[in-house]
C-alpha positions, 0 to 999 in steps of 0.5 A: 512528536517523533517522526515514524519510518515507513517503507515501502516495497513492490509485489507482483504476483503474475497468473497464467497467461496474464498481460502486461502489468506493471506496480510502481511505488516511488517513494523507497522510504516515507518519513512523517510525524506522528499524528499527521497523514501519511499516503503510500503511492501504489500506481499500476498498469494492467489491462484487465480487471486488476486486483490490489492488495496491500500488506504490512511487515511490521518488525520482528513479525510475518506478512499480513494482509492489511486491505484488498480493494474490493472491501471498501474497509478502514483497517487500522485507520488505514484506507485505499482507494482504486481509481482505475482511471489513475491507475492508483491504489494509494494508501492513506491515513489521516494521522501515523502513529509510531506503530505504524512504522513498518514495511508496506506492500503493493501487490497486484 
């Protein structure tokens, strides 16, 4: 099994008179085996009603967007989950594999 890289970065995309908010994710870097889970941290502070994103750079490639958090979708066996009461948007899969190695991003 070989282990598999996964970075992760923050965005935040502030809108016209918005307030206070703030994304963290405390992991810089993520390194796991292949065919164990993975979970990607996004904590975030926001007054409002937020809306979260993820996106994935994947080497040599452009920005996609992999979920938002209204779809409820699993893409690439990708899943997140908002919890406002946490203030979380983690990033989850049940089992990594190589091609999963990429840059991950937080948007709110």
């Amino acid at each position: 099994m070989k282990p598999i890289l996964i970075s992760v970065f923050v965005m935040i995309f502030p809108h016209r008179g918005a307030r206070a908010q703030t994304v963290t994710q405390p992991e810089d870097r993520i390194s796991v085996i292949e065919g164990a889970p993975v979970q990607v941290k996004c904590n975030y502070s926001y007054s409002g009603s937020p809306y979260l994103f993820w996106y994935v750079q994947y080497p040599k490639r452009g920005l996609q967007l992999l979920l938002k958090h209204t779809s409820g979708e699993s893409i690439k066996g990708f899943t997140a989950n908002l919890n406002n009461d946490e203030g979380s948007f983690h990033l989850k899969k049940p089992s990594a594999q190589e091609e999963d190695s990429a840059m991950y991003y937080c948007a709110l």
